[in-house]
N, C-alpha and C positions, 0 to 999 in steps of 0.2 A: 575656237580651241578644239571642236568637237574632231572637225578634220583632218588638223595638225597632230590630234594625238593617233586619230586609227592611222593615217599617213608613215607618223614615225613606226607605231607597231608593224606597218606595212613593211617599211623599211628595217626594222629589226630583227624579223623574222627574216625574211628575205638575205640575209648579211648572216644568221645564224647557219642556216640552210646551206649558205656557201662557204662558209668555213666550215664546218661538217664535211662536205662532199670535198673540200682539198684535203682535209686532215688524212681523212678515209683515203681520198688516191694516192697523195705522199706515202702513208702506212701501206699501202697496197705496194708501191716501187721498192718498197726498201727489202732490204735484202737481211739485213741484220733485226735482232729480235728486238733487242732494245731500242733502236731507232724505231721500228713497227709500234714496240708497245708506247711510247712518249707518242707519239702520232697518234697512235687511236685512242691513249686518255684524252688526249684534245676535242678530239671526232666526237667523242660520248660527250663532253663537257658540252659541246655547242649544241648538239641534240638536246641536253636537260638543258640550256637557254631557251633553245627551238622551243622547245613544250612550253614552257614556262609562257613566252610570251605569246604564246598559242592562244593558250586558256584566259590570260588575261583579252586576248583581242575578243572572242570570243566574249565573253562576259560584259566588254565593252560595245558590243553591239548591241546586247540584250541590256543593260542596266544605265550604259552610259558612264559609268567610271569603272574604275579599276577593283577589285573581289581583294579580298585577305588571302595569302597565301604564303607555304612555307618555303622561305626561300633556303635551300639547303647549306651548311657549311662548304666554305672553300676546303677542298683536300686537295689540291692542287699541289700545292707546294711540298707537304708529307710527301707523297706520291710522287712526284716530283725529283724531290731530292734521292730516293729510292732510285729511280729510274735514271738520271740525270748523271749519269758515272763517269770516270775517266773512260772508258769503255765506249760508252757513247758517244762519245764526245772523238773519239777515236774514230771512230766509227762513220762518221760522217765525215766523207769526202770535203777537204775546206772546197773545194772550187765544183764539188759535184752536186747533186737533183739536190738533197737535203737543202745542203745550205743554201742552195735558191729557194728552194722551197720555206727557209725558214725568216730571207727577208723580204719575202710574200707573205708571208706570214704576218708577218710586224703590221707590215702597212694596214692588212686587213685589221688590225687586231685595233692601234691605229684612228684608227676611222670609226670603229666601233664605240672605242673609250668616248670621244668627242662627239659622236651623237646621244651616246646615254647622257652623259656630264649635261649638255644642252638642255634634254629633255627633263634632268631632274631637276632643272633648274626653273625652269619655264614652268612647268606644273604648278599648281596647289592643291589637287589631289594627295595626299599622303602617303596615299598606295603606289598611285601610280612614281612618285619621289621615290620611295623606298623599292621597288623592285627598278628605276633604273639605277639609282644610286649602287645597288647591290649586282649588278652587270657591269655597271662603271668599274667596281671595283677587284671584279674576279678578272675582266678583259685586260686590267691595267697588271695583273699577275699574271695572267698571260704573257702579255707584251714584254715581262722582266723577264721571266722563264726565258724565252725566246731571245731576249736581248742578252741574257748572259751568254747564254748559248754559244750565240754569232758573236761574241767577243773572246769565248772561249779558241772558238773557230778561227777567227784573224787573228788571235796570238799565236795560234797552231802553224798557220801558215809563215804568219813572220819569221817565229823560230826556225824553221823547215827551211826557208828560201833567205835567212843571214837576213832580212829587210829591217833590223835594228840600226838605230846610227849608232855609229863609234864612236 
């Protein structure tokens, strides 16, 4: 078990790291503020994952299970919705870099849900349960965030290009 757990934090960190570094270069292409800023609340979000599962690997190599820690409130969604405007939504090109970028997104996000959910499941450490349970579930408000988004987006287009049936 000992394997399978540093392995997954191998794997968690690694999967935080790279959605960070997309979030970041998306927010970096974009032109518009609102798009920039939705993008780099992401960036930061995955960075305090990053850390988070950091400290636990870390801690797991010295102790062998997983340490107490504070896992912070989701403000995602506040924030979010704040951010998340017709404006934005405007804003992103339906067929341009965003909206690719946003169902690259998904999958990343995706893949993430499904190995936390895994692992919290597989454990009987507490800790280690409770901090992926609590990634399973900020990733999986992600993945909504993002999936409203891109349905905001192909009703945009529908609208735009008459692709409703009559």
């Amino acid at each position: 078990m000992q394997n399978n757990t540093v392995s997954i934090l191998k794997q968690a960190i690694l999967l935080e790291r790279r959605g960070k570094a997309f979030y970041t270069q998306v927010a970096g292409k974009s032109e518009s503020p609102a798009v920039k800023e939705f993008f780099e609340m992401m960036a930061d979000e995955e960075a305090q994952h990053e850390k988070i599962l950091s400290e636990q690997y870390k801690a797991f190599q010295v102790r062998g299970k997983f340490i107490p820690t504070s896992l912070p409130e989701d403000e995602a969604e506040k924030t979010a919705a704040r951010i998340l405007t017709d404006d934005l939504k405007d804003k992103i090109a339906a067929a341009g870099f965003e909206a690719a970028a946003i169902s690259a997104a998904m999958s990343m996000e995706e893949r993430s849900i499904r190995i936390y959910a895994d692992q919290a499941k597989q454990t009987d450490d507490p800790q280690e349960k409770a901090v992926y349970a609590w990634l399973e579930k900020w990733e999986a408000r992600h993945l909504k965030l993002l999936a409203g988004l891109e349905r905001k987006l192909t009703e945009a287009i529908w609208n735009d290009n008459s692709f409703w049936p009559h």
